[in-house]
ZASEZA-547556 format. One record per residue: residue number from 1; x, y, z of N, C-alpha, C, O, CB in turn. Coordinates in nm, 3 decimals. Each point is the difference from the previous one (the first is absolute). Glycine has a CB too. Example, Ala and Ser with C-alpha at 12.3 -4.5 7.8 and 13.67 -1.06 7.14 Angstrom:
R resi    n_c1    n_c2    n_c3   ca_c1   ca_c2   ca_c3    c_c1    c_c2    c_c3    o_c1    o_c2    o_c3   cb_c1   cb_c2   cb_c3
R    1   1.319  -0.569   0.780  -0.089   0.119   0.000   0.090   0.120   0.000   0.104  -0.002   0.066  -0.293  -0.115   0.059
R    2   0.154   0.222  -0.197   0.082   0.119   0.006  -0.077   0.109   0.073   0.051   0.111   0.017   0.067  -0.174  -0.232
end
This chain:
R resi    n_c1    n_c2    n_c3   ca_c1   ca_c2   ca_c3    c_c1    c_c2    c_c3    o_c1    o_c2    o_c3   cb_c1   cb_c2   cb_c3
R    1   0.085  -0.118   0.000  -0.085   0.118   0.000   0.090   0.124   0.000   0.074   0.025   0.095  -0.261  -0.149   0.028
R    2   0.178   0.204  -0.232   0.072   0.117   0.003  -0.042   0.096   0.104  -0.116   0.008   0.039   0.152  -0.044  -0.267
R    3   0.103   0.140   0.291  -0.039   0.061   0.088  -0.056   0.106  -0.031   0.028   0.043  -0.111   0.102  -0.135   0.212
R    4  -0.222   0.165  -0.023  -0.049   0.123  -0.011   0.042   0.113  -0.031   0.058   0.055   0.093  -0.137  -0.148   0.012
R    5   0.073   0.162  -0.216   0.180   0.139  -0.019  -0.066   0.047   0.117   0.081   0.006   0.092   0.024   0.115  -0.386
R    6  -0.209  -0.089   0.323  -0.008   0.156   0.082   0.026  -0.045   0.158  -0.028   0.091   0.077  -0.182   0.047  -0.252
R    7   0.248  -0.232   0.224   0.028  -0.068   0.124   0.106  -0.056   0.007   0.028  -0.093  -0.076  -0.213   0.064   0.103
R    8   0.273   0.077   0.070   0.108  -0.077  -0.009   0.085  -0.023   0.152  -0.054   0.020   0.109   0.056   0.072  -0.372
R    9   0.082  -0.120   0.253   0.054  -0.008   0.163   0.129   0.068   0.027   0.063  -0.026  -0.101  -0.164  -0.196   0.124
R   10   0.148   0.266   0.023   0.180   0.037   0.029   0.041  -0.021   0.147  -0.074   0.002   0.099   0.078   0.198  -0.278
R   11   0.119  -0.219   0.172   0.006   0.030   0.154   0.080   0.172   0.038   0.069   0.075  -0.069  -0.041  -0.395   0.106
R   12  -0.072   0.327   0.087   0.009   0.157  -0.022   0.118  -0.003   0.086   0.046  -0.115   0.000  -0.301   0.228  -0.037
R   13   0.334  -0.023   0.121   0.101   0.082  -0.026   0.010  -0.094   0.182   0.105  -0.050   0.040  -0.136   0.349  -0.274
R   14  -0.071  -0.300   0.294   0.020  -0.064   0.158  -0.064  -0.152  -0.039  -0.102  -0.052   0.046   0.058   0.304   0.144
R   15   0.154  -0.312  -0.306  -0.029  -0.171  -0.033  -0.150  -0.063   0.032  -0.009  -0.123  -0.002   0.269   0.089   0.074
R   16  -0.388   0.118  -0.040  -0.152  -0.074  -0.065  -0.021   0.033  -0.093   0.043   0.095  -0.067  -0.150  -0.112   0.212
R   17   0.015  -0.084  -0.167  -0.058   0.002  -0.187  -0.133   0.090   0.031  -0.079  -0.006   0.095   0.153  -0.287  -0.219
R   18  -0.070   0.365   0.025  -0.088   0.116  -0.058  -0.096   0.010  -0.066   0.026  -0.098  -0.070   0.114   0.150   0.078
R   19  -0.255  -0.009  -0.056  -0.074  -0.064  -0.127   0.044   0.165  -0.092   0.017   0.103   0.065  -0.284  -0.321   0.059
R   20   0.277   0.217  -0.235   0.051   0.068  -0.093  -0.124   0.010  -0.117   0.021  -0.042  -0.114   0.240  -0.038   0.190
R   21  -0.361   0.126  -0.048  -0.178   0.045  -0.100   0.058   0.139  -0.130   0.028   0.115   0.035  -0.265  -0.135   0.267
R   22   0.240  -0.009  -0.388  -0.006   0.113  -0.133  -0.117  -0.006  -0.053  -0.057  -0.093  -0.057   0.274   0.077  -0.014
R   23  -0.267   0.173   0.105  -0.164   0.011  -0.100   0.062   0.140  -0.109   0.068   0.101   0.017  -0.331  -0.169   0.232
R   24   0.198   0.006  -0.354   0.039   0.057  -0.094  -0.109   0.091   0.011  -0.091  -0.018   0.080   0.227  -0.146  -0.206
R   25  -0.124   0.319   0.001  -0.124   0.071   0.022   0.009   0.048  -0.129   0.110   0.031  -0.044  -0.135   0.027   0.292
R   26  -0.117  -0.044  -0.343   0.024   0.085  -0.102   0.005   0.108  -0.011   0.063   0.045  -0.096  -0.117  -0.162   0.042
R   27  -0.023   0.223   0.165   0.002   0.093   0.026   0.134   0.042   0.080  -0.025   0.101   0.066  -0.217  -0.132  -0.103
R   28   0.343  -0.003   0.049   0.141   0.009   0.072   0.097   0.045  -0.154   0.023  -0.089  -0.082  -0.067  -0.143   0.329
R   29   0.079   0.335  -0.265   0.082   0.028  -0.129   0.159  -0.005   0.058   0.071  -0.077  -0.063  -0.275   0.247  -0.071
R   30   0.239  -0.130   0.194   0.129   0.036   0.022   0.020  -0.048   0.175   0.073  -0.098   0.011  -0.074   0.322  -0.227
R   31  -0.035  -0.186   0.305   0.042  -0.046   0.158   0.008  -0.124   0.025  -0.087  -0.068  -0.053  -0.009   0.232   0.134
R   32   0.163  -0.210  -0.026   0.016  -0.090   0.083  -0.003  -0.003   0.146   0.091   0.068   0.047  -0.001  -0.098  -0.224
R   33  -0.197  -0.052   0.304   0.063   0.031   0.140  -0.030  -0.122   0.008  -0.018  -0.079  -0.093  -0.001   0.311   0.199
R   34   0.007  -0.265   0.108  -0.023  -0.079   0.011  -0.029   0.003   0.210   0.033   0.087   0.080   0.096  -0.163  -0.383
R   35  -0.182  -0.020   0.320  -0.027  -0.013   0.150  -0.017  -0.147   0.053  -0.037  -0.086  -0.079  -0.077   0.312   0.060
R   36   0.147  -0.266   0.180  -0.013  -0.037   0.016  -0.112  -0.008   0.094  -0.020   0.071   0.098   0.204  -0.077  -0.210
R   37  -0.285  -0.133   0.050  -0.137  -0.024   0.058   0.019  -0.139   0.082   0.028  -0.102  -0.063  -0.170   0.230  -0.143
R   38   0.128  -0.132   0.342   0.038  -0.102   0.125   0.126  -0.071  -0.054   0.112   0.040   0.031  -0.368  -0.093   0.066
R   39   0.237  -0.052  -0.179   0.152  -0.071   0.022   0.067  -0.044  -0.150   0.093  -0.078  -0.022  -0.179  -0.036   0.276
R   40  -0.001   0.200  -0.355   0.056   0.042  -0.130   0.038   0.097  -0.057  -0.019   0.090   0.081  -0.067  -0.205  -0.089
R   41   0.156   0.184  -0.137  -0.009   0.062   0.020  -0.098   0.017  -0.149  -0.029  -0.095  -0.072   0.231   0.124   0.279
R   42  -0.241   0.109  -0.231  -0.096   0.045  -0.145   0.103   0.044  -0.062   0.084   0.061   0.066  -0.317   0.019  -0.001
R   43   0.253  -0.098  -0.209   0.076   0.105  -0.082  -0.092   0.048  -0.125  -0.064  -0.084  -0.063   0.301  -0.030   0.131
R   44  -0.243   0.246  -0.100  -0.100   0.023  -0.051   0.004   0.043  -0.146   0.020   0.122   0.007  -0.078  -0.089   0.215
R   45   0.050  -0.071  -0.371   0.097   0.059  -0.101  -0.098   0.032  -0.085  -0.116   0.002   0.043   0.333  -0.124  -0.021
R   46  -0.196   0.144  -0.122  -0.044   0.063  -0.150  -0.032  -0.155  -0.072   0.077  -0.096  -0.009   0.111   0.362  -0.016
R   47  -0.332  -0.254  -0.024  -0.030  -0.182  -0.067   0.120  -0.007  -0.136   0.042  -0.110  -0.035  -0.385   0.088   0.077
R   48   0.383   0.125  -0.099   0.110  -0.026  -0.134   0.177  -0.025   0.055   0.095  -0.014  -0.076  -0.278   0.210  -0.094
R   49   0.185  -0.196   0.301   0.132  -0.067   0.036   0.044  -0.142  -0.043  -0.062  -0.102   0.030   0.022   0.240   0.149
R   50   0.148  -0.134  -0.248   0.070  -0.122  -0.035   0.025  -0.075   0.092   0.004   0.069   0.103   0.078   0.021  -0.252
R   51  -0.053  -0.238   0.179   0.006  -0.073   0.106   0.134   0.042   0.074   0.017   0.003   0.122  -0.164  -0.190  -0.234
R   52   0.272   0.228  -0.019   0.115   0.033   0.063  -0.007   0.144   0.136   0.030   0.037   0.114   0.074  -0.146  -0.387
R   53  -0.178   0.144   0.130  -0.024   0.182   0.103  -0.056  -0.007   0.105   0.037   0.074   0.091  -0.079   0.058  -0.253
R   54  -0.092  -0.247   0.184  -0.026  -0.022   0.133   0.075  -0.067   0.096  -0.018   0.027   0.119  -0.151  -0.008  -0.212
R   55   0.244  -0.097   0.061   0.115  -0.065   0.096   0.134   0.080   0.034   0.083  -0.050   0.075  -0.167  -0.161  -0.176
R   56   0.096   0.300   0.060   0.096   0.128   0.054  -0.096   0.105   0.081   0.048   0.059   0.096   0.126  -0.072  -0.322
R   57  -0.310   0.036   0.187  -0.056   0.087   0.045  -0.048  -0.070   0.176  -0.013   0.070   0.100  -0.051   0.043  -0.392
R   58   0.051  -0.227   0.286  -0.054  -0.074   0.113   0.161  -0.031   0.138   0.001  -0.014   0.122  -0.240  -0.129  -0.351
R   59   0.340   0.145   0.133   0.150  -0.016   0.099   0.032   0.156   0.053   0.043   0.023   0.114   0.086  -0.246  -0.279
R   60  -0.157   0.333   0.057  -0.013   0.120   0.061  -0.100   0.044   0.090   0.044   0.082   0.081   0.056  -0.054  -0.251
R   61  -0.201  -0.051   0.180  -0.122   0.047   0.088   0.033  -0.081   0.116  -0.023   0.053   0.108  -0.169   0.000  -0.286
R   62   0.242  -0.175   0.179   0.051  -0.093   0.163   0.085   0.041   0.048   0.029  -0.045   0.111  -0.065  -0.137  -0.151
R   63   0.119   0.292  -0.022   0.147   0.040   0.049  -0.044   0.125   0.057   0.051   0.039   0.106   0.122  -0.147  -0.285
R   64  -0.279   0.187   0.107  -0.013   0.131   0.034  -0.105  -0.019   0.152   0.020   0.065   0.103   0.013   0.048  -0.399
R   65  -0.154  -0.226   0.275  -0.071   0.012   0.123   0.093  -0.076   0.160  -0.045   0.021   0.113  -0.205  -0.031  -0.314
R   66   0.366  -0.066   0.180   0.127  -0.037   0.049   0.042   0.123   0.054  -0.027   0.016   0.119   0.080  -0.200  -0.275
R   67  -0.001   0.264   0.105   0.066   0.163   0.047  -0.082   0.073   0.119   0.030   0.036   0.114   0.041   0.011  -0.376
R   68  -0.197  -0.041   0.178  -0.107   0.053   0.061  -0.033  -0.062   0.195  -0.015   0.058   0.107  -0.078  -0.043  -0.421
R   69   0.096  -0.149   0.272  -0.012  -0.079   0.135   0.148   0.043   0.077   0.014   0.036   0.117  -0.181  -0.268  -0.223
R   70   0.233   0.223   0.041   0.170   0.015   0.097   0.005   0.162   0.022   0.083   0.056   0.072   0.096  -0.277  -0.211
R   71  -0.289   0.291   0.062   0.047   0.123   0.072  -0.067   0.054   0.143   0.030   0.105   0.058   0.018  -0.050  -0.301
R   72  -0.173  -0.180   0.296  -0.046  -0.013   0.107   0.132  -0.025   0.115   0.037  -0.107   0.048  -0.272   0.025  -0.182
R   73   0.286   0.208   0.156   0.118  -0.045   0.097   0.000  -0.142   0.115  -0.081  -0.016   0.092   0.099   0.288  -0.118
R   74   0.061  -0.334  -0.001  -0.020  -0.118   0.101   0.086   0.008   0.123   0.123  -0.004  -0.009  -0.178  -0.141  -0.181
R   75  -0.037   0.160   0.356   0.067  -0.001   0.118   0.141  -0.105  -0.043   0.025  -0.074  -0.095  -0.276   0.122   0.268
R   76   0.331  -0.002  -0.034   0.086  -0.130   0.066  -0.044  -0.158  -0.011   0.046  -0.095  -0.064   0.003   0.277   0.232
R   77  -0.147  -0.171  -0.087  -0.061  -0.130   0.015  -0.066  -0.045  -0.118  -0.008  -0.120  -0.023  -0.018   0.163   0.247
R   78  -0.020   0.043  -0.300  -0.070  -0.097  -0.121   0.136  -0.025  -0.126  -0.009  -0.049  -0.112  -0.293   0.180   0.152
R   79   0.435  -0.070   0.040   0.128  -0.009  -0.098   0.041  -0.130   0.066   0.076  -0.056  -0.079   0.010   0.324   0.015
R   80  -0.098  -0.334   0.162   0.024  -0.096   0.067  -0.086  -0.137  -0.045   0.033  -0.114  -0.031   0.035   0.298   0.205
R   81  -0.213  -0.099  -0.159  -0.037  -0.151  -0.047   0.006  -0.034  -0.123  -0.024  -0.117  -0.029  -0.106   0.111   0.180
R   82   0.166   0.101  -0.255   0.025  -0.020  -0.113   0.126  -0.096  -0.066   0.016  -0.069  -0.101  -0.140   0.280   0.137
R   83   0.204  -0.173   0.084   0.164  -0.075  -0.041  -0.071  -0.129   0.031  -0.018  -0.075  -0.096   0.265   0.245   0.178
R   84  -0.305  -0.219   0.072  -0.038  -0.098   0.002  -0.071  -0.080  -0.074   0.001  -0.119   0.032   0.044   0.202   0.105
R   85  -0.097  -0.055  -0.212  -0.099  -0.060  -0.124   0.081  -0.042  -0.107  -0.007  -0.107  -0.061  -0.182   0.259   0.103
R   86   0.302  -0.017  -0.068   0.101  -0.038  -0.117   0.159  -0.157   0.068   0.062  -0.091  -0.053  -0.127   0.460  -0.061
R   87   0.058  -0.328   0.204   0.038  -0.102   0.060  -0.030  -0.124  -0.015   0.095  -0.067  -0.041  -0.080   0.208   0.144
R   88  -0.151  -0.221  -0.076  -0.071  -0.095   0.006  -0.006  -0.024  -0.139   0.055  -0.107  -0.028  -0.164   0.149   0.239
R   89   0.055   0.027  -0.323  -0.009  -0.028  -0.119   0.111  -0.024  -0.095  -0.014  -0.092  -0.081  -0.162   0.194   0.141
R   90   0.307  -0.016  -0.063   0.093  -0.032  -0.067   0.159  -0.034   0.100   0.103  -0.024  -0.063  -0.263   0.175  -0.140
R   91   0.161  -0.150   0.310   0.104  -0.061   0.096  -0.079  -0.117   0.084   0.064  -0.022   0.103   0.081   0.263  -0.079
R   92  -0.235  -0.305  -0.029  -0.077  -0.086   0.088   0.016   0.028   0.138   0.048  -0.071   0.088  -0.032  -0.091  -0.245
R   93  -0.057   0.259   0.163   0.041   0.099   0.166   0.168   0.002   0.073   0.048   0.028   0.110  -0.323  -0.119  -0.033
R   94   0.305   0.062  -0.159   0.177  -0.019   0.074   0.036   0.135   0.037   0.034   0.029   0.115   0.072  -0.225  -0.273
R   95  -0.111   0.278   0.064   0.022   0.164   0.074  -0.111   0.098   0.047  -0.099   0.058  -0.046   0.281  -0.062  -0.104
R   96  -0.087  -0.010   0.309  -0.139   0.056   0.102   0.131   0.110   0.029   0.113   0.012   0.047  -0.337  -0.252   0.099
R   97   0.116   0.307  -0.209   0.046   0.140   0.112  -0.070   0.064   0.095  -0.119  -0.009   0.027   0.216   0.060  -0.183
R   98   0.023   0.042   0.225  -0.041   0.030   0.173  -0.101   0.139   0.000  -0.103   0.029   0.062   0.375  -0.124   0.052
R   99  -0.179   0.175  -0.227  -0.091   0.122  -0.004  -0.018   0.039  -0.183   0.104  -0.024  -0.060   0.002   0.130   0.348
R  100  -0.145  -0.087  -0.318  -0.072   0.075  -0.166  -0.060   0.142   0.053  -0.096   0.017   0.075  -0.012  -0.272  -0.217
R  101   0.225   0.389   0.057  -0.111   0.094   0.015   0.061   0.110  -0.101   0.100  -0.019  -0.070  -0.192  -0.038   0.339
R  102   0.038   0.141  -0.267   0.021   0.165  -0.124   0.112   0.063   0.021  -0.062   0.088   0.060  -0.164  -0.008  -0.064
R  103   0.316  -0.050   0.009   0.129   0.131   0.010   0.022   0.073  -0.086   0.016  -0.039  -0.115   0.094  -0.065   0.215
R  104  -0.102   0.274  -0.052  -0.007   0.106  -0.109   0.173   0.024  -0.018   0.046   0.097  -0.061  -0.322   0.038   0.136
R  105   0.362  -0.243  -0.009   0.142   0.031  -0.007   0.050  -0.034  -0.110   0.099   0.068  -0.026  -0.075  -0.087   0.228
R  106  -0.043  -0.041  -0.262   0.035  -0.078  -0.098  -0.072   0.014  -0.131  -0.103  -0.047  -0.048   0.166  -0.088   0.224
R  107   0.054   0.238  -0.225   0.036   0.050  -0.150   0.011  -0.016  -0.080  -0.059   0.044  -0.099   0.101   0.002   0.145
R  108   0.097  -0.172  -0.029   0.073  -0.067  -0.126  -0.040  -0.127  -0.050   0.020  -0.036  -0.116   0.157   0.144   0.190
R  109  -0.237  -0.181   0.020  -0.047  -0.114  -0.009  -0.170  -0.054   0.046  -0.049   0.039   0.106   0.317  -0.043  -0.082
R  110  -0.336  -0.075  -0.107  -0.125  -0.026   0.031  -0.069  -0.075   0.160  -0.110   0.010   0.055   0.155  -0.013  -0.328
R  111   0.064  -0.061   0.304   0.005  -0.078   0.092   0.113  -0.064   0.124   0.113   0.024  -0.044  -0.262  -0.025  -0.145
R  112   0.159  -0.058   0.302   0.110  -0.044   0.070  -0.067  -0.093   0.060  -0.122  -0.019  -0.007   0.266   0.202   0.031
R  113  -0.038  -0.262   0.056  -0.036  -0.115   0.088   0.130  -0.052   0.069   0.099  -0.053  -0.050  -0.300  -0.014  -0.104
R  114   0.173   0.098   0.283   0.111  -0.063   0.108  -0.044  -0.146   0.047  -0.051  -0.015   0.111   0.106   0.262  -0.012
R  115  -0.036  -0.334  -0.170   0.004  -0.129   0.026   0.018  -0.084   0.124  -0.045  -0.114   0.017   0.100   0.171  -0.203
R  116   0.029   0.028   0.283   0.066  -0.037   0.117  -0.098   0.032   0.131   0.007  -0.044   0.115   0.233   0.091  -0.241
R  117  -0.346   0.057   0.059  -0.102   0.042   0.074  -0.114  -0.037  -0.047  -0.085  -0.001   0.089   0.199   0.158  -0.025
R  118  -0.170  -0.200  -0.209  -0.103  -0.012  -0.077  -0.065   0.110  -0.015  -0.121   0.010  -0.017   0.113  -0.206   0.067
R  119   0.090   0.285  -0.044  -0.096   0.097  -0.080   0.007   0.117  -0.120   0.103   0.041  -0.054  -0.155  -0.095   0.262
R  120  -0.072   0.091  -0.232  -0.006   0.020  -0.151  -0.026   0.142   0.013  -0.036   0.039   0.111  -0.055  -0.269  -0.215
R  121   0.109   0.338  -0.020   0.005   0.145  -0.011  -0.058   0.012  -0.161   0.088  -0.046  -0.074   0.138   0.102   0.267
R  122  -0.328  -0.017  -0.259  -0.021   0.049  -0.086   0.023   0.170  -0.008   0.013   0.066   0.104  -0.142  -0.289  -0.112
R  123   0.130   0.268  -0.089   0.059   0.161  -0.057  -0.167   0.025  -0.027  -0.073  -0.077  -0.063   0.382   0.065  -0.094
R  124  -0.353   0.145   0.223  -0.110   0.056  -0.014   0.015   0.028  -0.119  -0.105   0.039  -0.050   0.055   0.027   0.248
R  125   0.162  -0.069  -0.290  -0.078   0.046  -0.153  -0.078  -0.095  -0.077  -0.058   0.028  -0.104   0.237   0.110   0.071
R  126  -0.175  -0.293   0.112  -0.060  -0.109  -0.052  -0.147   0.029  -0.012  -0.085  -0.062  -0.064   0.261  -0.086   0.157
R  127  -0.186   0.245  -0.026  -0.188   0.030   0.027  -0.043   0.051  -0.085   0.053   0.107  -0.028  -0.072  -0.070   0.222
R  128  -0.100  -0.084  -0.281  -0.062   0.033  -0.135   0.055  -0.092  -0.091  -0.068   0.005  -0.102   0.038   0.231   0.144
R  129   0.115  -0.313  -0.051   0.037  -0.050  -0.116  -0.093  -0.136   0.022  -0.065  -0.041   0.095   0.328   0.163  -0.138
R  130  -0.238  -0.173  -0.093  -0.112  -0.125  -0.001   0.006  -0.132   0.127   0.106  -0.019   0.060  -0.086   0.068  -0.347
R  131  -0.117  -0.114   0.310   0.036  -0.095   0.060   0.107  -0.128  -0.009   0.029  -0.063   0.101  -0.223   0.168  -0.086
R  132   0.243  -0.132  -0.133   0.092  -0.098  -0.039   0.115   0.085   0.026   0.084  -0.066   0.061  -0.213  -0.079  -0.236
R  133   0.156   0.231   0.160   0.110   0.074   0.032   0.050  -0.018   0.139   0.116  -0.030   0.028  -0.195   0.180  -0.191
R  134  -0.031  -0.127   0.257   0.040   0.023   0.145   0.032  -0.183   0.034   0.095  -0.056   0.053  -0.281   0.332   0.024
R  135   0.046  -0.333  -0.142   0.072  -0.140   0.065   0.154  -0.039  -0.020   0.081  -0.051   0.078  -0.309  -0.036  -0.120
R  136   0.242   0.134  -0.102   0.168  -0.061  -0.056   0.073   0.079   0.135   0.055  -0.068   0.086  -0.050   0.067  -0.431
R  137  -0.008   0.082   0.351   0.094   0.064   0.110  -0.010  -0.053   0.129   0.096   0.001   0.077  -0.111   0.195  -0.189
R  138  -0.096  -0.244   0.143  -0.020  -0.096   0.145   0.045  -0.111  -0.040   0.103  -0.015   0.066  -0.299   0.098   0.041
R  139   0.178  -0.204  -0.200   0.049  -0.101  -0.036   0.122  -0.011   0.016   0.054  -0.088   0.067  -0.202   0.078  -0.181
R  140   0.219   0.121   0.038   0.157   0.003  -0.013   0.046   0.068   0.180   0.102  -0.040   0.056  -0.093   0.104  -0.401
R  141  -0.055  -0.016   0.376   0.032   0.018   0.133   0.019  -0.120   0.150   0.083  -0.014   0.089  -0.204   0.223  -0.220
R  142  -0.025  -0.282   0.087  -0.033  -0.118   0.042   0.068  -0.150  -0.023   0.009  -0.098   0.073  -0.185   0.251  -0.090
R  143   0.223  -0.122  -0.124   0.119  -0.082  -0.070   0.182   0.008   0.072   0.082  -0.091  -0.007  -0.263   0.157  -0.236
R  144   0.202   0.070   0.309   0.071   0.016   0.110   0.008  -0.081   0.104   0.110  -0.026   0.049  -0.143   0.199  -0.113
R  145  -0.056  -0.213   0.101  -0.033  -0.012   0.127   0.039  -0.162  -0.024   0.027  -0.064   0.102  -0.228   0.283  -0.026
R  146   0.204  -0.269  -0.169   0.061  -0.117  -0.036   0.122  -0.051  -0.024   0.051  -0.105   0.039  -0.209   0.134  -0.088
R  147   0.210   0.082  -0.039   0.115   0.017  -0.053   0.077   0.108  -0.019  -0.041   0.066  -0.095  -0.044  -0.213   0.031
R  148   0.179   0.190   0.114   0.070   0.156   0.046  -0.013   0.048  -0.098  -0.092   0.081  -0.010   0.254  -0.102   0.154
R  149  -0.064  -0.012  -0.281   0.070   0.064  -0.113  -0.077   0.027  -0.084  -0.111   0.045   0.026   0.282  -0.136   0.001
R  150  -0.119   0.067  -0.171  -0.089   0.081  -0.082   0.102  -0.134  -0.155   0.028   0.009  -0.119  -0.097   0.372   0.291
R  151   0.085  -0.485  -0.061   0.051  -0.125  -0.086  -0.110  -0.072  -0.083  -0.119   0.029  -0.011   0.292  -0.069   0.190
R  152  -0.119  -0.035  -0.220  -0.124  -0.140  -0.096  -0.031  -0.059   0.081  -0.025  -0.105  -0.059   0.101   0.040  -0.138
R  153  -0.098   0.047   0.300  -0.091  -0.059   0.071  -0.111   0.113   0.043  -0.116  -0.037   0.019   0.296  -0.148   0.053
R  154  -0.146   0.319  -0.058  -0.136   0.078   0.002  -0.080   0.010  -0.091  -0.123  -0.004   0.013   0.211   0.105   0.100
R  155  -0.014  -0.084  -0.235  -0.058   0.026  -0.103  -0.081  -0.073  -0.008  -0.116   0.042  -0.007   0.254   0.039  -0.076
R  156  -0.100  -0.280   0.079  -0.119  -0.091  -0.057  -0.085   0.003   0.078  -0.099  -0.052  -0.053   0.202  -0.087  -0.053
R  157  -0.141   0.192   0.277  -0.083   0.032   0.085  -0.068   0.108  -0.091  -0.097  -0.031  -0.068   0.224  -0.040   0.296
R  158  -0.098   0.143  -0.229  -0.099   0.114  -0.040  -0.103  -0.039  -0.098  -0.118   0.035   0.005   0.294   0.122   0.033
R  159  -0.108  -0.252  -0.154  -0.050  -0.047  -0.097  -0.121  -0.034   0.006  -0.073   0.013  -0.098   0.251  -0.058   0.057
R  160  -0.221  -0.006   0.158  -0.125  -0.029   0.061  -0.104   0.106  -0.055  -0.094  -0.029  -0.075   0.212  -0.075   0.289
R  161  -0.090   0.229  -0.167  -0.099   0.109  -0.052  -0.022   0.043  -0.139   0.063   0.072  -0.078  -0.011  -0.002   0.273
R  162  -0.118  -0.112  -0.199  -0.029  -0.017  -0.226  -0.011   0.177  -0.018   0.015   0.033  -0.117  -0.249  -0.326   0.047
R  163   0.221   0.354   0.120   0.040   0.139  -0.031   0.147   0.116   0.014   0.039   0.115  -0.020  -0.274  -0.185   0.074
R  164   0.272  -0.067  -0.005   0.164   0.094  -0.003  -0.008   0.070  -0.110  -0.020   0.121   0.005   0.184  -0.280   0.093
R  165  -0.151   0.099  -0.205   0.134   0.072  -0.111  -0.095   0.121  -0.039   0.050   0.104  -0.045   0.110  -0.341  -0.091
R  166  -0.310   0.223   0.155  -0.068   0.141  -0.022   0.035   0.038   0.111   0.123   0.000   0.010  -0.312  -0.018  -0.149
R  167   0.138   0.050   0.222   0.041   0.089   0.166   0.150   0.045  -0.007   0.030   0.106   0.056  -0.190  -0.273   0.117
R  168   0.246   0.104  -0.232   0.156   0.070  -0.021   0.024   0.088  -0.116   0.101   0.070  -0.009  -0.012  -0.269   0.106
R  169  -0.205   0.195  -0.208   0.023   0.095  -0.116  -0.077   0.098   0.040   0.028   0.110  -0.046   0.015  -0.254  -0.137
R  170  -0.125   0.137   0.250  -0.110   0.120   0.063   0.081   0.145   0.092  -0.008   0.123   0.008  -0.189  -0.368   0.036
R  171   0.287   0.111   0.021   0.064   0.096   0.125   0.103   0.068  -0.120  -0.008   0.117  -0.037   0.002  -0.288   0.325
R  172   0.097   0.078  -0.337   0.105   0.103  -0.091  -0.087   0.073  -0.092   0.075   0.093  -0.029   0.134  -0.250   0.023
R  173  -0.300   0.175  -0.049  -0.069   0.108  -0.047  -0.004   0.092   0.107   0.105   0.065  -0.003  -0.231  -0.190  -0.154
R  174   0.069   0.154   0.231   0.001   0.122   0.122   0.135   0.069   0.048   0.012   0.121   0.016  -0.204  -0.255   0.075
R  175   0.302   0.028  -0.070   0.135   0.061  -0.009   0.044   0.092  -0.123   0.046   0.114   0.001   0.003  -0.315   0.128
R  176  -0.082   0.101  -0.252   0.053   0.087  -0.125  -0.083   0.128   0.004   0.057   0.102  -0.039   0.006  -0.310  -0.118
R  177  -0.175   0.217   0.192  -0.077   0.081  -0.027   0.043   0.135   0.116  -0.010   0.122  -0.012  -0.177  -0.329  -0.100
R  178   0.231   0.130   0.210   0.062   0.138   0.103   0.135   0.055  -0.022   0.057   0.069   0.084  -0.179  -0.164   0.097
R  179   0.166   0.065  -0.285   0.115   0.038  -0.085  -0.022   0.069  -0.070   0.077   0.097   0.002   0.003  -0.238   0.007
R  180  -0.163   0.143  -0.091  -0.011   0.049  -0.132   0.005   0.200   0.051  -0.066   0.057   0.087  -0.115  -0.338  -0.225
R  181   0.270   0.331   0.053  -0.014   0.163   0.001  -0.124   0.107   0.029  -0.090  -0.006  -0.082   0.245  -0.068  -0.072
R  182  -0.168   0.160   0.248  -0.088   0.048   0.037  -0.040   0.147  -0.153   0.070   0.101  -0.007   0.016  -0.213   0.328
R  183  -0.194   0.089  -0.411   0.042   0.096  -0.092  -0.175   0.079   0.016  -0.113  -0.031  -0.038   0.355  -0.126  -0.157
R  184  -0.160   0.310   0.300  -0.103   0.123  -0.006  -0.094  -0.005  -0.077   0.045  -0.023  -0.112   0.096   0.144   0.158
R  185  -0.279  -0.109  -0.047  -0.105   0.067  -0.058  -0.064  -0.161  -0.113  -0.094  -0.003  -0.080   0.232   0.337   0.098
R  186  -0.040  -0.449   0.023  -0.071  -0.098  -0.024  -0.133  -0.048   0.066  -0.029   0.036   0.114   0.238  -0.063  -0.174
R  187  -0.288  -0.054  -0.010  -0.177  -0.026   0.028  -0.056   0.086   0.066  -0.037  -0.028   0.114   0.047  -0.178  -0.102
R  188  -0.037   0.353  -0.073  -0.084   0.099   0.084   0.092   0.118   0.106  -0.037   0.112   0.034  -0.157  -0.335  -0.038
R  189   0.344   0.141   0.047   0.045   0.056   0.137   0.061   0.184  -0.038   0.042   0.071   0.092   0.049  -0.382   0.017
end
């Protein structure tokens, strides 16, 4: 039995599966949005979208309502139980840490972890960026807590999190991007 296009499943960004609904519209010319309704989400398009155009348009609208959710600042404690979850799911709980929480000290780098203490430091600039982002940075933090260095044995740990290699092009985008030349009276200024 073929599957349904307009139903589908993903798993979302905190490893449950999702339901993923596309209603097409004829009256929809040009916009695209989307929302989430209890434990799916809607994406809402134009009925003359190509299947391709809808399958970029549907990975963008999960990324953008993703942002949106991570820009709901998350306490200490809900940064805690979060590691713990990422823990259980891609370390089979082996890295427990003592404390998880926000620091506005930290400039140069997204994240730290004193191993010797178990505990963890995210960079308040992590706040707003998407949710896969912040997990990679807890993962890899949490991945510490296993293994000191930054050897092949961390690495194939990390591997675990099927979003690394995006969550690491995301972050070096934001670096390159805080590089780039400040040029007067650019976009409006």
């Amino acid at each position: 039995m073929p599957a349904d296009p307009l139903h589908r499943a993903v798993k979302t960004q905190r490893g449950t599966t999702s339901a993923i609904e596309v209603r097409r519209s004829a009256r929809r010319r040009r916009t695209v949005s989307a929302y989430r309704e209890g434990d799916r989400t809607v994406v809402l398009i134009p009925a003359r979208m190509s299947k391709a155009e809808e399958q970029r348009w549907v990975t963008v609208m999960l990324d953008k309502l993703a942002a949106q959710e991570s820009r709901r600042v998350l306490g200490d404690s809900a940064l805690t139980e979060r590691a713990e979850r990422l823990s259980a799911q891609f370390f089979d709980g082996r890295a427990r840490p003592a404390s998880v929480r926000w620091v506005t000290n930290q400039n140069t780098r997204w994240g730290s972890c004193t191993p010797a203490e178990g505990s963890i430091r995210l960079s308040h600039r992590l706040q707003g960026m998407p949710e896969y982002v912040i997990d990679y940075v807890l993962c890899h933090e949490l991945a510490h807590l296993l293994v000191p260095g930054h050897g092949a044995d961390f690495w194939r740990l990390l591997e675990a999190y099927p979003r690394t290699e995006r969550a690491r092009g995301y972050l070096e985008g934001v670096v390159a991007a805080e590089r780039l030349p400040h040029v007067p009276g650019a976009r409006g200024e």
